[in-house]
C-alpha positions as CSV (number, residue, x, y, z in Angstrom):
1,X,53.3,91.8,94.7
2,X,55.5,89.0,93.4
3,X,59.2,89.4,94.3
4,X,62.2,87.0,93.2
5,X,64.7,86.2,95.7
6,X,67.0,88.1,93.9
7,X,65.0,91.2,93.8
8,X,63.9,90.8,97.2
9,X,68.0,90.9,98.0
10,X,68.4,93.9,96.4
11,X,65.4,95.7,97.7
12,X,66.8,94.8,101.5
13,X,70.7,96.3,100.4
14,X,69.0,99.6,99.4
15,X,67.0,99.9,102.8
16,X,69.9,99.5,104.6
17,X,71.3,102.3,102.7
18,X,74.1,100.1,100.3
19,X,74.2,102.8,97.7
20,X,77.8,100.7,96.2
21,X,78.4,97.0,95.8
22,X,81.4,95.9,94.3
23,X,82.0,92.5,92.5
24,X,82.1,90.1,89.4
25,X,79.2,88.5,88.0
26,X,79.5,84.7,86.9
27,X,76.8,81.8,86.7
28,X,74.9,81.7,90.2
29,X,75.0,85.2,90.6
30,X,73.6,86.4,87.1
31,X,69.8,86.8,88.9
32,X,71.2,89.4,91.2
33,X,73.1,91.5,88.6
34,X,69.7,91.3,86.8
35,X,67.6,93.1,89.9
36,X,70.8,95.3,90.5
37,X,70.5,96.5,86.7
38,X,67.1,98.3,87.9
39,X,68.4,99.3,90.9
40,X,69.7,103.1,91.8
41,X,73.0,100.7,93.9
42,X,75.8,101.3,91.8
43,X,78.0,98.9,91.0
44,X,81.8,99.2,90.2
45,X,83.2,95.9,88.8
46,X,86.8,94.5,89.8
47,X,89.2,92.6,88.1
48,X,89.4,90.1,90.6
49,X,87.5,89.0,93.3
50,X,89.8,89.4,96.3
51,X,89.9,92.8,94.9
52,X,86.7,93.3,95.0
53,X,86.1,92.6,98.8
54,X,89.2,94.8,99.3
55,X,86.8,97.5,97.8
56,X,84.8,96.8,100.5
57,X,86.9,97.1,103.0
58,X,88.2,100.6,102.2
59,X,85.1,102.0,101.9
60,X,84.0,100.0,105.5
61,X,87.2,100.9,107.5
62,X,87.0,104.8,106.0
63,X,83.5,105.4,106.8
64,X,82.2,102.6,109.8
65,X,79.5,101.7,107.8
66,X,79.2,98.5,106.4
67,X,79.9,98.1,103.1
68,X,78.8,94.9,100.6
69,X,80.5,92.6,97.9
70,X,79.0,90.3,95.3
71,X,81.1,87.2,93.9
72,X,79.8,83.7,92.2
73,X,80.4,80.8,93.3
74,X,83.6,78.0,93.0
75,X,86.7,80.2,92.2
76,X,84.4,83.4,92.7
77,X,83.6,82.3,96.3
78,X,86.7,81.2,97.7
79,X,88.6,84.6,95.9
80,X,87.0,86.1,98.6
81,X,88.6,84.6,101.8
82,X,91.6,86.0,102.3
83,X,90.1,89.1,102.2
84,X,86.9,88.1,104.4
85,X,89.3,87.0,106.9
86,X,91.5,90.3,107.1
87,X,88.1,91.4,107.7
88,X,88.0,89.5,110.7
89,X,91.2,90.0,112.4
90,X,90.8,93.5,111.8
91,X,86.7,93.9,113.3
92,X,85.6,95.6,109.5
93,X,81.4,95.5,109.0
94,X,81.6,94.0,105.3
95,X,79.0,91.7,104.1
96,X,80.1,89.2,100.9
97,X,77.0,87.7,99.4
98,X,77.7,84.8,97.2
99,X,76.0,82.6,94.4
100,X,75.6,79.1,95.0
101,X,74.8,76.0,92.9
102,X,71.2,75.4,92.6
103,X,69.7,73.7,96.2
104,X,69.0,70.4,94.1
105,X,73.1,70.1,93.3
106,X,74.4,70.9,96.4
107,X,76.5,68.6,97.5
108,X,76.7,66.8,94.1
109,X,80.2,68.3,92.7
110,X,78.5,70.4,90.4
111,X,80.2,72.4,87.8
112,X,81.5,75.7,89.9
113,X,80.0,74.4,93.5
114,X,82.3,74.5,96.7
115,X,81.4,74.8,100.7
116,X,81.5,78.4,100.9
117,X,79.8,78.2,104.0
118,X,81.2,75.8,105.6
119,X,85.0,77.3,104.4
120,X,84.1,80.7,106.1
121,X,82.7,79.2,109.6
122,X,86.3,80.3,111.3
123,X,86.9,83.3,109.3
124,X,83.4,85.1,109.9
125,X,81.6,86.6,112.5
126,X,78.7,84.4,111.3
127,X,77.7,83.6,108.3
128,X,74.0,81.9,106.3
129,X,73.6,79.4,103.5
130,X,69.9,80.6,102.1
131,X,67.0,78.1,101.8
132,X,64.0,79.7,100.4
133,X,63.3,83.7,99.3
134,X,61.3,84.0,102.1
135,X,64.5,83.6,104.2
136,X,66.0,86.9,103.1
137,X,63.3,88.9,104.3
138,X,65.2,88.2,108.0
139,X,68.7,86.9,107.2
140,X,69.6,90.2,105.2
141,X,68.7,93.1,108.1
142,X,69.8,90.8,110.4
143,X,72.9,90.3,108.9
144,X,73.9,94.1,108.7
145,X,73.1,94.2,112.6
146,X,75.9,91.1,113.0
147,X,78.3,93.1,111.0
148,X,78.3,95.7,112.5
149,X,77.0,95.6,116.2
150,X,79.6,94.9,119.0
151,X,82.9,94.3,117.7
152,X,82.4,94.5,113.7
153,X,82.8,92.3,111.6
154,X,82.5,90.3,108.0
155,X,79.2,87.9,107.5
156,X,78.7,86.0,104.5
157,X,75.7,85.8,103.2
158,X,75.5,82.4,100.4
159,X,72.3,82.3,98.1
160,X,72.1,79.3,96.1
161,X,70.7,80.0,92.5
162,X,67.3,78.2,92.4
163,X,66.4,80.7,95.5
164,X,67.6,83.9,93.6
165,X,64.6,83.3,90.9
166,X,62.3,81.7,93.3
167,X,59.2,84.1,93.4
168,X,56.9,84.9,96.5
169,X,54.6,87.6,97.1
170,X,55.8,89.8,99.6
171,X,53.2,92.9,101.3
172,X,56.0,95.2,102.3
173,X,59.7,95.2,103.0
174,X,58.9,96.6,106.8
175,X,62.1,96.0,108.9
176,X,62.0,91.9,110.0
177,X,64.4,92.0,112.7
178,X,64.6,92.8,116.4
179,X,66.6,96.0,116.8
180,X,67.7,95.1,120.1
181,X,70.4,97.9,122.0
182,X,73.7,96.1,122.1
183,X,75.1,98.7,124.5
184,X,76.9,96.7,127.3
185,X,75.8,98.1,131.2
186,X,79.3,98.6,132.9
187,X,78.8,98.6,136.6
188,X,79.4,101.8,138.4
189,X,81.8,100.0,140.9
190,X,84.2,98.8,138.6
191,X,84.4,102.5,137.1
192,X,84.7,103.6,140.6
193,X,87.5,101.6,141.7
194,X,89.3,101.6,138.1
195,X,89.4,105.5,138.4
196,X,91.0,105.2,141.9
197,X,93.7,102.8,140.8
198,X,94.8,105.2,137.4
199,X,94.7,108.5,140.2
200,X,97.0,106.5,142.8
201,X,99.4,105.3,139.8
202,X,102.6,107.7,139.6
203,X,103.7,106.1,135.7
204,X,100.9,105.4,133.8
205,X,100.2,104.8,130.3
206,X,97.7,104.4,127.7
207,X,98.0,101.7,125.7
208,X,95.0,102.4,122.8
209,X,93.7,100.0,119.5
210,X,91.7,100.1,117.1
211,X,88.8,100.2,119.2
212,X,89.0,103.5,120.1
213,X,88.3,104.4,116.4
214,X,85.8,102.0,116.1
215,X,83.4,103.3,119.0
216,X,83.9,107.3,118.2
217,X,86.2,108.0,121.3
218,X,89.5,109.7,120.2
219,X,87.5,113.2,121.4
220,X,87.0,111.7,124.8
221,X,90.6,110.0,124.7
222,X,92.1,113.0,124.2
223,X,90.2,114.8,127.1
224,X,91.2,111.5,129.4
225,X,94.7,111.6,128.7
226,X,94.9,115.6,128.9
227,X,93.0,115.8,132.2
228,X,95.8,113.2,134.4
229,X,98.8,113.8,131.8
230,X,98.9,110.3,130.8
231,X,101.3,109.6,127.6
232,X,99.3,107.7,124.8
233,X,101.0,104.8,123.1
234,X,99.1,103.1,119.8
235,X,99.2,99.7,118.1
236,X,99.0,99.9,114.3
237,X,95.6,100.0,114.1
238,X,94.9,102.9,116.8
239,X,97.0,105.6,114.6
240,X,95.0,108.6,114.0
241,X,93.2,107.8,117.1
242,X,95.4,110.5,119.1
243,X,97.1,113.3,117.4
244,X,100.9,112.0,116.2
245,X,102.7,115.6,117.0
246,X,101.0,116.0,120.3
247,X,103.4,115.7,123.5
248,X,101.3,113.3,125.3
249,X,101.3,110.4,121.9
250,X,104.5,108.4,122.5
251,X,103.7,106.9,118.4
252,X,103.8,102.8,117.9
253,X,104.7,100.3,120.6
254,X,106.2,96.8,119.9
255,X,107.9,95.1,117.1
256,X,108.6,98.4,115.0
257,X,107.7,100.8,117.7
258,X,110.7,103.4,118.5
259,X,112.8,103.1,121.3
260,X,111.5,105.6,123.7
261,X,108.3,104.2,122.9
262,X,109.0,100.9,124.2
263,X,111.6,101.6,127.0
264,X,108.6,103.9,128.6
265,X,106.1,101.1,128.1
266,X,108.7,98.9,130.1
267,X,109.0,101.8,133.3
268,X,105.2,101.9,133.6
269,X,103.8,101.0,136.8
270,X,99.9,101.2,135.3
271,X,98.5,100.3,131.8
272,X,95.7,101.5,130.3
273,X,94.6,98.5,127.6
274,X,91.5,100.6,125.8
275,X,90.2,99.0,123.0
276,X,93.7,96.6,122.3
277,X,93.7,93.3,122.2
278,X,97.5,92.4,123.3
279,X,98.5,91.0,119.6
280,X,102.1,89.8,119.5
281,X,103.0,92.7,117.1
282,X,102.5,94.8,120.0
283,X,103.5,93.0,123.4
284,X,106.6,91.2,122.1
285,X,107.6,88.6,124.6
286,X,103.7,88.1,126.9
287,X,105.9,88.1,130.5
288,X,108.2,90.8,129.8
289,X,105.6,93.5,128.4
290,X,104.7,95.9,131.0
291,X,106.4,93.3,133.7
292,X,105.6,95.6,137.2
293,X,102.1,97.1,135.9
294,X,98.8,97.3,137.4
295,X,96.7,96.3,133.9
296,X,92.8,97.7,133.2
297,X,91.5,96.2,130.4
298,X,88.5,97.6,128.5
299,X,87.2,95.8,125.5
300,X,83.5,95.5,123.7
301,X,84.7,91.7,123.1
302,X,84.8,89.4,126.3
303,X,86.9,87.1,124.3
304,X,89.5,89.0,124.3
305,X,90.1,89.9,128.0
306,X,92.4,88.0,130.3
307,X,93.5,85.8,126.6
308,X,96.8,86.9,126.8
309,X,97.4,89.0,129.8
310,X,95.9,88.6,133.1
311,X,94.0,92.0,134.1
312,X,93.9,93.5,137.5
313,X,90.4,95.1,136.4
314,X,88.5,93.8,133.2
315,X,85.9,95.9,131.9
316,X,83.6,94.9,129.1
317,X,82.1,97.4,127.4
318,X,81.9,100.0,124.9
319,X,85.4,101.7,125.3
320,X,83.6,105.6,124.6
321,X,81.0,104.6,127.1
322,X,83.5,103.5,129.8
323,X,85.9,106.6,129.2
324,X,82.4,108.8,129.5
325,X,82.1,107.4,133.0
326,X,85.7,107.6,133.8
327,X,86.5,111.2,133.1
328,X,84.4,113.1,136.0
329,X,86.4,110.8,138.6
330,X,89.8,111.6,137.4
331,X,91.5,113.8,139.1
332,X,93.3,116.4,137.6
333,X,97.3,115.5,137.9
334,X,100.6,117.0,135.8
335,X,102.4,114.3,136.7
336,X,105.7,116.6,136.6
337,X,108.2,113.2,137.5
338,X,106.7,110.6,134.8
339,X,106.4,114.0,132.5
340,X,110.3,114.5,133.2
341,X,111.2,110.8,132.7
342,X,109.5,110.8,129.3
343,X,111.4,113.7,127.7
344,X,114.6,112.3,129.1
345,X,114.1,108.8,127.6
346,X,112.5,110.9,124.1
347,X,116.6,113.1,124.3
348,X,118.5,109.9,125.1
349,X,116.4,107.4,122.2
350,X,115.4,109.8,119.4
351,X,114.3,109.2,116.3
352,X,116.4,106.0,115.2
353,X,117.4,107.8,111.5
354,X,118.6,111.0,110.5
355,X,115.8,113.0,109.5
356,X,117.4,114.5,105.9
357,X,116.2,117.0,103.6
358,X,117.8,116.4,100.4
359,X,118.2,112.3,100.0
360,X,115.5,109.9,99.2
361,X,115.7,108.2,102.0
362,X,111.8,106.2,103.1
363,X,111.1,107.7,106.1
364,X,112.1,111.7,104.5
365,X,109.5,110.2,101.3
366,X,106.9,109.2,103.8
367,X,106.9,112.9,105.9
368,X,107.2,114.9,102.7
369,X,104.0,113.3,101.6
370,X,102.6,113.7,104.6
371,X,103.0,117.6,104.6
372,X,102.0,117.8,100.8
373,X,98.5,115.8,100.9
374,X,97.6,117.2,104.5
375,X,95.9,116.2,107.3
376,X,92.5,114.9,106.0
377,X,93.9,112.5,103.4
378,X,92.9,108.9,103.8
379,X,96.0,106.8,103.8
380,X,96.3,103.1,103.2
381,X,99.3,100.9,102.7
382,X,99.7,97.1,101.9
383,X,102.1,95.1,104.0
384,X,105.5,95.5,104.8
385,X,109.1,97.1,105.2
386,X,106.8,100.8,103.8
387,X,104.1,100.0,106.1
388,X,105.8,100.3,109.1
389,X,107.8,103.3,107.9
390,X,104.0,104.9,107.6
391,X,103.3,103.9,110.9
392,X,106.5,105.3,112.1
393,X,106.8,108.8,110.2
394,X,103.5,109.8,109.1
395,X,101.8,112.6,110.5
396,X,98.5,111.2,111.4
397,X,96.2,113.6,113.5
398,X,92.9,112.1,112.4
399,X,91.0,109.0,112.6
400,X,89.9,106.8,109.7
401,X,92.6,108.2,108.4
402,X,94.9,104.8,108.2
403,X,93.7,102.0,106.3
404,X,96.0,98.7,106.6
405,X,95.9,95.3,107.3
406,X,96.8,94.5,110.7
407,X,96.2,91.4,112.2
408,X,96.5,89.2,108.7
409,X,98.9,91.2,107.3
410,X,97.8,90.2,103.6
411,X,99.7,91.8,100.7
412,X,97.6,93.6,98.2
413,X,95.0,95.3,100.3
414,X,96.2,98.7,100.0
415,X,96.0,99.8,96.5
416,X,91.8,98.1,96.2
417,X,91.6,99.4,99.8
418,X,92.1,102.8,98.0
419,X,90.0,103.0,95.6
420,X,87.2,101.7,98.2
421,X,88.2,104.4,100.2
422,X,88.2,107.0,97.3
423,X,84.8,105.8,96.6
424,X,83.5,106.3,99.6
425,X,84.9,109.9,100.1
426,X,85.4,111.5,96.9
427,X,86.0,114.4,98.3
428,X,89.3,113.7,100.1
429,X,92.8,113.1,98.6
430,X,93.9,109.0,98.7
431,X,97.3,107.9,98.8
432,X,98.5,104.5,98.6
433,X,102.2,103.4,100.1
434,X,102.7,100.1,98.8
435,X,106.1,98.0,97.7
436,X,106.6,96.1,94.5
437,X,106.4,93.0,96.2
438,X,102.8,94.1,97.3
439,X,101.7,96.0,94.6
440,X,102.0,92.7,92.0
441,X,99.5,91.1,94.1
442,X,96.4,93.3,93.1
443,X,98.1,94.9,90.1
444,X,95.7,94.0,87.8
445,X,92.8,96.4,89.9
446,X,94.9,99.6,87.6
447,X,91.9,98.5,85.0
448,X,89.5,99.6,87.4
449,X,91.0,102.8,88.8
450,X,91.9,104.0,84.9
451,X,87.8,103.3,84.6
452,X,86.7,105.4,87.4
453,X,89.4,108.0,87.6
454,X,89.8,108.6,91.0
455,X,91.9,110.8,93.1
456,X,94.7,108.3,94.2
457,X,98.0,108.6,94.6
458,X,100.3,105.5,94.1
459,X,103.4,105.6,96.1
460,X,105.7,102.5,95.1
461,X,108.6,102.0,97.3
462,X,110.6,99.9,95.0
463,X,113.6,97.7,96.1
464,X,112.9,95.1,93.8
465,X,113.1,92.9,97.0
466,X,110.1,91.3,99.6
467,X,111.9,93.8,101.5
468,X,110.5,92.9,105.3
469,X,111.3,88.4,104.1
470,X,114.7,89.8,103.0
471,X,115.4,91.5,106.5
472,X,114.7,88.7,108.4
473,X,117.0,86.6,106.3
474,X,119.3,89.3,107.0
475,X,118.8,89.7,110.8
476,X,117.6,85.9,112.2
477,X,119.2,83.5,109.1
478,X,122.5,84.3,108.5
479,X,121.9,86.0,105.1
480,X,120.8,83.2,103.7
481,X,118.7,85.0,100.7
482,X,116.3,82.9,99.6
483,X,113.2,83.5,97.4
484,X,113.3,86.9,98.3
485,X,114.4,88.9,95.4
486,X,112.9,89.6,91.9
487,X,115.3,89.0,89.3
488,X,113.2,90.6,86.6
489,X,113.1,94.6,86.7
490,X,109.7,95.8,86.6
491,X,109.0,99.4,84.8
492,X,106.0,100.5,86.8
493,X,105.9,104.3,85.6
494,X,105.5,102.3,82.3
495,X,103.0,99.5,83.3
496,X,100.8,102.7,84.8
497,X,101.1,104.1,81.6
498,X,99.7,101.5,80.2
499,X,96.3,101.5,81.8
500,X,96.4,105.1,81.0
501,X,97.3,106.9,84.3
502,X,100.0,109.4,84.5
503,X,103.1,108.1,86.5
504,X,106.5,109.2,87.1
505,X,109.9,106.7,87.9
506,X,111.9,108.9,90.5
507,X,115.1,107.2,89.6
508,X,117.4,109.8,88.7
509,X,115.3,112.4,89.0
510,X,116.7,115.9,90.0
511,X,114.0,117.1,91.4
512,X,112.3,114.1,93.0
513,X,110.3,116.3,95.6
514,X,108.8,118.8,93.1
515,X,107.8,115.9,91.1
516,X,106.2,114.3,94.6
517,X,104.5,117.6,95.4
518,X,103.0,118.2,91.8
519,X,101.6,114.5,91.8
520,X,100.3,114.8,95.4
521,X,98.1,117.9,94.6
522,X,97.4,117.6,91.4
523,X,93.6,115.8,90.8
524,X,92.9,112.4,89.1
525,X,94.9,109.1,89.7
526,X,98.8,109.3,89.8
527,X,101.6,106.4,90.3
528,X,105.1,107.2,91.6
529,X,107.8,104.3,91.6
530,X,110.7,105.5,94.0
531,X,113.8,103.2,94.0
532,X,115.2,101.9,97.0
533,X,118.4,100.2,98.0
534,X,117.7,96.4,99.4
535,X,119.7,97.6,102.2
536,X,117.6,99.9,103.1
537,X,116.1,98.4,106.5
538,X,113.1,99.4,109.0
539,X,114.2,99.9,112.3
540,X,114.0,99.7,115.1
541,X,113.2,95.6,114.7
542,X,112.2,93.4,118.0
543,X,113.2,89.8,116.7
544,X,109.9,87.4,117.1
545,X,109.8,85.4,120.6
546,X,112.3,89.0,122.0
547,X,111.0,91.5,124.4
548,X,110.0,94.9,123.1
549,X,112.8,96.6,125.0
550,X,115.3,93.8,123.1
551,X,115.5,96.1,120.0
552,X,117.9,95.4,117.0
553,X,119.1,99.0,114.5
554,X,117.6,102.3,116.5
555,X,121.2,103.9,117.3
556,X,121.3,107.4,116.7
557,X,123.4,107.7,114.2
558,X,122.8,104.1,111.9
């Protein structure tokens, strides 16, 4: 039976079980939205295209799976970018598929025709410019086993237009690909001598990433840490990965992490590095992080070990698998001394503010929302002074639980992150912390929420400031305020309104927690704008090129 390319492309998506695709249709796409009108894939249209592969990503880092977006190409193509590449820094399985100029004009300057392919060498894991139809039938399955074996991660996927009408005659769509185990053998040695070093240490720590969520282990992180009583601290992108109110988790290390936090990391005579990759967020200052530890690195990507900090043992491997083997040759220790330093250094450096009741205060906003949408709410954030207050304050037991951007740190992922996310679990509440700064940058995805009516829940801390730019200028340039304040007041409740979702302005409001708690529960999409002073800082801070104990802001009573 005759196929076109672009029928043959949507054909593969299904088999790999794409039941969503988000995008916008332009020129050299047109073919595929014509298979994907007879197709069962839905499709949810964005307003722009960034937004689109943000989509992606919330329904990716919420589920594991990987998740596809369609864009055109020229203006369509490179709209995707920024968001491919947050894909990469943060290991997410998302596949963009792109038109392309017909194969005769490549190369020509044609009307809408850029290098896609050769833009998103560095910010892929790989990526394919398509040649015939017949192509597809292996690029496509293979590309969903790039995404998503190993250490995840985005593939693009360019189809030029000539190839999405060619038409071939294809017998059956019978997987074309290898389906080879990417499983990593660890040597029983290593594990051997790794488990003797962490039983001899007398102040260890673990230091867990996002890798632990990626590879299913925050069950057999929990039994590791329980069986030798070994306090668990998290980068941003390892929240959820160990329960936040548990005794062992010690919350966030590094540039916003609390003091206790990174006063305990500085005492330890043994580090744990489980799925982390030692970003600067994190370690601060390279020499001074963890200066007298023993370090055991365990990573599924080789690239990443012994790049910024030398290990004593390197493992790679799958972080759940290594743990697995771990666990029966740890010994069983209360470790009553480190226990006993911890809980002095947790009395002496508490939590840096005063945790109030009655003011609406960031961090009393962020746990108040925290108890009202409970613990299986998905919660994303865009980037920025609210960000970190979510990472500091919110009560996160589960994983896939925190969607942010981590390692690009790109403004505007959290409110299309949400409605991914929403899409992929409509059965769980959504909230999305954002600041006006961040917010502007995808604002214009409201359309597309209004159209689906999903349970999300805006939260817009609003200091009418790029809060986290005017900080710095605060802290490292003299309070030289520069570019980092909107002049023109923005009426967000109103602007909400206007795309026809209910939305409430906490400004003066006398009952702003009532208000929070009715929004929270209630079902269907809700945006709350909460004023905050431009004073209103995120600490503790450690200044960029400062070690992690170096903090500025923490004291008791600020």
């Amino acid at each position: 039976m005759k196929y076109s390319g672009a029928e043959i492309t949507i054909k593969l998506l299904e088999r790999e079980g794409i039941d969503i695709i988000t995008g916008i249709p332009g020129g050299t796409n047109l073919p595929l939205y014509s298979a994907l009108a007879k197709s069962k894939i839905r499709h949810i249209l964005a307003r722009h295209e960034q937004g689109a592969c943000f989509i992606s990503h919330g329904m990716a880092r919420s589920t594991g799976k990987t998740a596809v977006c369609f864009a055109t190409s020229g203006p369509g193509a490179t709209n995707l970018l920024t968001a491919i590449a947050d894909a990469k820094m943060d290991s997410v399985p998302i596949i963009a598929i792109t038109g392309q100029v017909p194969s005769s004009l490549i190369g020509t300057d044609a009307f809408q025709e850029v290098d896609i392919y050769g833009m998103t060498i560095p910010v892929t894991k790989h990526n394919f410019l398509i040649r015939s139809a017949e192509e597809l039938l292996i690029t496509i399955p293979e590309a969903f086993r790039i995404a998503s074996e190993g250490r995840p991660g985005p593939v693009l996927i360019d189809i030029p237009k000539d190839v999405q009408l060619e038409m071939i005659d294809i017998e059956s769509f019978d997987r074309s690909c290898d389906e080879d185990d990417p499983s990593i053998c660890i040597d029983k040695a290593i594990i051997k001598k790794t488990a003797e070093m962490i039983n001899r240490s007398n102040k260890p720590v673990l230091y867990t990433g996002g890798g632990i969520i990626l590879s299913g282990a925050e069950d057999m992180l929990l039994d590791f840490a329980y069986k030798s009583s070994i306090p668990v601290a998290s980068t941003l992108m390892g929240l959820g990965c160990f329960p936040s109110g548990d005794d062992l988790f010690l919350g966030m290390l590094g540039m916003h992490g609390q003091r206790y936090t990174n006063y305990i990391m500085h005492e330890a005579d043994l580090l744990l590095a489980f799925g982390t990759r030692f970003d600067d967020r994190a370690t601060g200052k390279v020499k001074e992080f963890c200066p007298t530890a023993k370090i055991i690195h365990i990573d599924i990507d080789g690239a990443e070990i012994n790049k910024i900090k030398k290990a004593d043992i390197a493992i790679h491997g799958d972080i759940k698998q290594a743990i697995k083997q771990l666990l029966p040759l740890i010994e069983h220790n209360d470790r009553n001394k480190w226990t006993k330093t911890i809980m002095d250094m947790r009395e002496k450096y508490p939590i840096s503010k005063k945790m109030t009741q009655d003011e609406q205060l960031p961090e009393t906003m962020v746990k108040k929302i925290g108890g009202f949408a409970g613990e299986d709410a998905i919660i994303t954030t865009d980037v920025g002074q609210h960000q970190m207050w979510v990472a500091q304050y919110y009560p996160f037991t589960k994983p896939r639980t925190l969607l942010t951007s981590g390692g690009l740190g790109t403004m505007g992922f959290g409110f299309p992150a949400a409605i991914g996310a929403s899409l992929a679990n409509p059965d769980k509440k959504v909230i999305c912390f954002s600041g006006d700064g961040s917010f502007l940058m995808n604002i214009q995805e409201l359309s597309t929420l209004s159209e689906l009516n999903l349970d999300i829940k805006i939260i817009i801390f609003n200091n009418r400031h790029l809060g986290l730019v005017r900080q710095q200028q605060e802290y490292f340039y003299d309070k030289e305020y520069i570019a980092s304040q909107f002049y023109c007041k923005t009426d967000f409740a109103q602007i909400g309104e206007g795309f026809g979702i209910e939305s409430y302005d906490l400004k003066m409001a006398e009952t702003p927690f009532l208000i929070l708690e009715k929004a929270i529960k209630k079902e269907g999409p809700v945006l709350i704008n909460i004023p905050l002073a431009p004073e209103e800082n995120i600490t503790p801070m450690v200044a960029p090129g400062s070690a992690n104990y170096e903090m500025i802001g923490g004291e008791i009573n600020e």
